[in-house]
N, C-alpha and C positions, 0 to 999 in steps of 0.2 A: 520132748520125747514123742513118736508117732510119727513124725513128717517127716512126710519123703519129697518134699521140695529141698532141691540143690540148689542153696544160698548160704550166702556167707552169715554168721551168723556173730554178734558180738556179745560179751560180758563183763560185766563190770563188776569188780568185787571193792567194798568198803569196808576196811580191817577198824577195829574203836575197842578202845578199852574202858572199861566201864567205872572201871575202880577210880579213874581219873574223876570224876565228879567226886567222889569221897576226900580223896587227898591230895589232889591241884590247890595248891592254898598259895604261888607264887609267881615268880616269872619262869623257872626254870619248870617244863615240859619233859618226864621222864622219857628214856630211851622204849619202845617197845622191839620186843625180840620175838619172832614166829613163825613158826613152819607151815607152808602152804603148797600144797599139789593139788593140780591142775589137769583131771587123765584125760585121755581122748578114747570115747566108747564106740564097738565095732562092734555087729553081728558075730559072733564065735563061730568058724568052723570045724570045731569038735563039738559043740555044744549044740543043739537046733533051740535054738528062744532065747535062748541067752547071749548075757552082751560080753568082749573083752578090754579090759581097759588097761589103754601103754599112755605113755607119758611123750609119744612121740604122735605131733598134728597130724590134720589129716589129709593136707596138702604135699607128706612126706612117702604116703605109701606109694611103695614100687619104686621107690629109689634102691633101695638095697639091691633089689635084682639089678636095676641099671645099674650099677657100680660094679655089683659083681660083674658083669658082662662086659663091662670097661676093663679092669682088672686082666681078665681072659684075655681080650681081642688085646689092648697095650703089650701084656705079655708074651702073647704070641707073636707079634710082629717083632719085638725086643729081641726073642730066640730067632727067629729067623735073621734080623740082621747080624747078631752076633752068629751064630753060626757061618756067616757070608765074612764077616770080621776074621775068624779061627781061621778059615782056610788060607789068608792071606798073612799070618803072623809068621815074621822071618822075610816077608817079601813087600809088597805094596798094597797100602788101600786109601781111599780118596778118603776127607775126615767129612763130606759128606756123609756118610754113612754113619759114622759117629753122632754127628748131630740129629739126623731121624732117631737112629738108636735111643738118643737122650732125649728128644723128644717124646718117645713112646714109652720110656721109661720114668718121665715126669708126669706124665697123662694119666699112669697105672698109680704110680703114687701118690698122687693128688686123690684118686676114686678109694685108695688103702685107707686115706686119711680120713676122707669125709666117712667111709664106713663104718672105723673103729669109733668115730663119734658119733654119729647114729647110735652104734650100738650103746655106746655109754650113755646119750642122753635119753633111752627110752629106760635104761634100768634106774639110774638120779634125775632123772629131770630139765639138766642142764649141759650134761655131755661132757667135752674137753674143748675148753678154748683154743689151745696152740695148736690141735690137731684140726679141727677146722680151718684155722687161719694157715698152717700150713698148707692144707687143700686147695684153698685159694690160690696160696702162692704157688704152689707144683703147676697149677693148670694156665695162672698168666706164663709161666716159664714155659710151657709144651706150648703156648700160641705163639707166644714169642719166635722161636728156632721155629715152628712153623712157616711165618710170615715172614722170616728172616730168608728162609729157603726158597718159598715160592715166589720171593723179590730177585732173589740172586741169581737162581736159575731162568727166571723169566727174563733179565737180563743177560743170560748168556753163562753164569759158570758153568764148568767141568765139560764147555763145549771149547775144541779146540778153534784158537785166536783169527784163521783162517778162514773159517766158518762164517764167522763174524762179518768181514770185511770192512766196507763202509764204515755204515750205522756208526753206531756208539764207538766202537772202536778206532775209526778215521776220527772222528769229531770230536773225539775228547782232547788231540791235538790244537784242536784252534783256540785261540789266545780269549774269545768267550764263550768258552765252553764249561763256565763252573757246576752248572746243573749235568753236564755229562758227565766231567769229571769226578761227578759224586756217585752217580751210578757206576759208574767204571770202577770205584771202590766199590762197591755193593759186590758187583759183581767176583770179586773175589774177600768177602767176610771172614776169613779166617787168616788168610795171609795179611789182611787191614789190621786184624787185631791184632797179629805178630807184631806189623813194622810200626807200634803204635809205640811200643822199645827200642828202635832202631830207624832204620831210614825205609823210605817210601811213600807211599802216598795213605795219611795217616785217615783221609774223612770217610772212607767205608767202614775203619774202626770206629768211630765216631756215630757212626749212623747205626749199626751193630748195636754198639751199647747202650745208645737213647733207645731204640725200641724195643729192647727187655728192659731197660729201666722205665718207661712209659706203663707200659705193664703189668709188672708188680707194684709200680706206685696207684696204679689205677685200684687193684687187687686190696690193697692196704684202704687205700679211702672208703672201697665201698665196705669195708667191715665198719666203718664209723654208722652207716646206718644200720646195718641187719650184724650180731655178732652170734645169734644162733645156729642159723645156717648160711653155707654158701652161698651169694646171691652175686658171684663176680659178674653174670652176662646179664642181670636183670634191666629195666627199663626205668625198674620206679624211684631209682636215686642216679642225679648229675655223673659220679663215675660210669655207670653203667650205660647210661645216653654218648658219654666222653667218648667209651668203647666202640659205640657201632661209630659213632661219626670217623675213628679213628680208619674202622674196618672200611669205610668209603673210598677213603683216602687214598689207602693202601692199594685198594684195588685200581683206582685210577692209575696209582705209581706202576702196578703191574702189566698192566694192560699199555700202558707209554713203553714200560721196558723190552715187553714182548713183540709190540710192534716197529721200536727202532732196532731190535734184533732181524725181523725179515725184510728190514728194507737195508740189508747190511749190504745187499748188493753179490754175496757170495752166499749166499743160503740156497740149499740144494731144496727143491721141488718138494722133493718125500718131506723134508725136515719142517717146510713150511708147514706143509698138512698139519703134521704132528703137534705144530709151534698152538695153529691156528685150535686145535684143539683141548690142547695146555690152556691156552687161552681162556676157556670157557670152563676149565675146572677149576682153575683156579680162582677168576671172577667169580666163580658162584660158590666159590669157599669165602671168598670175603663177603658176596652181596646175603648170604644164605642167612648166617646169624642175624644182622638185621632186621632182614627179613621176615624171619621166625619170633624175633622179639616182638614187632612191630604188629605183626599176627595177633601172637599170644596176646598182647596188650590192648587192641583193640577189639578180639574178638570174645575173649573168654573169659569168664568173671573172675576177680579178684585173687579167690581163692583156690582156681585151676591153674593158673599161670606159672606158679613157682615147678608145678611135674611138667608140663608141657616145654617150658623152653631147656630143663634140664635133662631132659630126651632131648628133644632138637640139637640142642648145642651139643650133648654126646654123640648122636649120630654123626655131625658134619664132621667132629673134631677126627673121629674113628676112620670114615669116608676118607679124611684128607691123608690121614698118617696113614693106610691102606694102600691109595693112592701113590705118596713117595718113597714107601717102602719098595713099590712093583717098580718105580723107576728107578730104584739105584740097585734091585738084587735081579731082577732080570736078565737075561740071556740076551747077546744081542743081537739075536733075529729078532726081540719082541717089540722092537719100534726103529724109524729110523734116528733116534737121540739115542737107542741102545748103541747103534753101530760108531754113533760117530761120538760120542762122551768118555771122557778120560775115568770116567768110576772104573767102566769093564775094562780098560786098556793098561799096561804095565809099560811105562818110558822108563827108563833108564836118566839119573841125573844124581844131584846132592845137595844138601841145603847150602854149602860153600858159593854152587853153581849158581843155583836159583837167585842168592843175593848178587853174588856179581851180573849177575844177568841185566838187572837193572842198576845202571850203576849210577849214582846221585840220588838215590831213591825215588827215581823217576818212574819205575812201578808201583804196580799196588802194593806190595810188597811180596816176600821168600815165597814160592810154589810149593818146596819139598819141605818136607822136617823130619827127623831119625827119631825114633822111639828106640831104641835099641838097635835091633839089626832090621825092624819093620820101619819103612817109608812111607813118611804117608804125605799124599797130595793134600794140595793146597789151593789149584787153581779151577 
């Protein structure tokens, strides 16, 4: 009590019962049963001299507001895609937009979760398991359709086939082209997952599915070390290390994708710019957490590190879903991938079409699918 030196600071508590010297007369060691809290004491700002004491650390203050603010900004982005969704029930919409949607709507949930635990664990002490562990999961699923999108579209979805030329698309013809041919699935992820029932070309489904199951398996391991709080981006246990090497990875995949995109040969001038640009957000959505972890862990002590990379990681996560919300609800003066991307465009077709289109399931697989009387793209 007194010090204003910021260090970490450790305690050891040794529970003993005393009675056991009286009536220990055997081998069998009775059970002890006991209630222990643990508060964490803070300057009171109602009080001037006095202290307050919560049951929640002190590595946790200011989380609440950044959740709430997650919460906000997820929600907000959610309504504006769904309002972009409403307009087009009855007629067409890409499931691009779907997926950010459910991305931002996994990001909000996961920030709902870890909240209502917070709040439960500063009133008992211990909070809610599943609602934590939920947390976890909601935010490997929002990185997941993340990295899923910034793969695909870096690759070329929702750009018409033409566009393309060459690149990837010429090349995934050739008899060893199975590393193209995987990206050529990537690049349409949703029609991969369709024909993964049906005919087409099944390993973009495949590749889909391993990186949300990569993931949320990641998500589950690291609760083996820390089951208090969220620590899915952290450094200081194997899954979390697993994560950024993963976000490396990813990023090199993107950055190959983007660049056998402009060397397709038919990429218009403007759309390079654009591509070239894309480029670099997206690379620094994968290099950024890393980054920020790598920071946090070498530079600040111990018991700083858990607020600092959980800011960091909400900002980028916020940045990115921000980011492909403005590319898929956008006008299309506002870039040249507005003009030329089938999200803003309405074609006429049908799922009957789509499948026979490719016929052996020699595509990626179906473009269209019917919800009803709304169509929705696939390619």
């Amino acid at each position: 009590p007194g010090r204003k030196k910021d260090r970490p600071r450790y305690f050891y508590f040794t529970i003993d019962d005393c009675s056991l010297e009286k009536s220990f007369h055997d081998n069998k060691i009775p059970d002890m049963r006991f209630d222990m809290s643990v508060m964490n004491g803070r300057p009171s700002m109602a009080r001037i001299g006095m202290r307050e004491y919560e049951h929640l650390p002190a590595d946790e203050e200011g989380i609440s507001t950044l959740l709430i603010l997650t919460i906000l900004s997820s929600g907000g982005l959610a309504l504006l895609l769904f309002y972009k969704l409403a307009r087009t029930i009855g007629g067409e919409v890409h499931v691009a937009i779907l997926v950010v949607m459910a991305a931002c709507l996994t990001n909000g949930i996961s920030a709902l979760c870890e909240l209502l635990h917070l709040s439960a664990f500063n009133s008992n002490g211990y909070g809610v398991y599943s609602l934590d562990a939920l947390s976890g999961h909601f935010e490997a699923l929002s990185d997941s359709m993340v990295t899923l999108i910034l793969l695909s579209i870096g690759g070329g979805w929702t750009l018409p086939s033409d566009v393309m030329g060459g690149g990837m698309a010429s090349s995934s013809s050739s008899s060893s082209s199975s590393g193209h041919k995987l990206m050529n699935g990537v690049r349409n992820p949703a029609g991969s997952l369709l024909a993964l029932g049906g005919n087409g070309d099944k390993k973009g489904g495949f590749v889909a599915i391993a990186i949300i199951l990569v993931h949320v398996g990641l998500a589950q391991w690291g609760r083996t070390f820390d089951d208090d709080f969220d620590t899915y981006h952290a450094l200081e246990h194997p899954p979390g290390r697993c994560l950024m090497i993963l976000r490396f990875a990813f990023g090199l995949c993107f950055v190959t994708g983007v660049g056998m995109l402009r060397s397709g040969g038919r990429c218009p001038p403007s759309l390079m710019t654009f591509l070239t640009k894309f480029a670099v957000v997206g690379l620094s959505y994968f290099a950024s957490l890393p980054g920020i972890s790598m920071f946090v862990g070498s530079v600040l002590p111990y018991h700083q590190r858990h607020q600092a990379l959980h800011w960091g990681a909400s900002m980028v996560q916020a940045c990115c879903l921000g980011s492909l919300t403005w590319l898929f609800v956008g006008g299309s003066d506002a870039s040249a991938y507005h003009r030329l991307s089938r999200v803003g465009k309405h074609h006429e077709g049908d799922l009957t079409e789509s499948i026979a289109a490719s016929p052996g399931g020699k595509g990626t697989g179906p473009s269209l699918w019917r919800i009803g009387n709304t169509k929705v793209r696939l390619d």
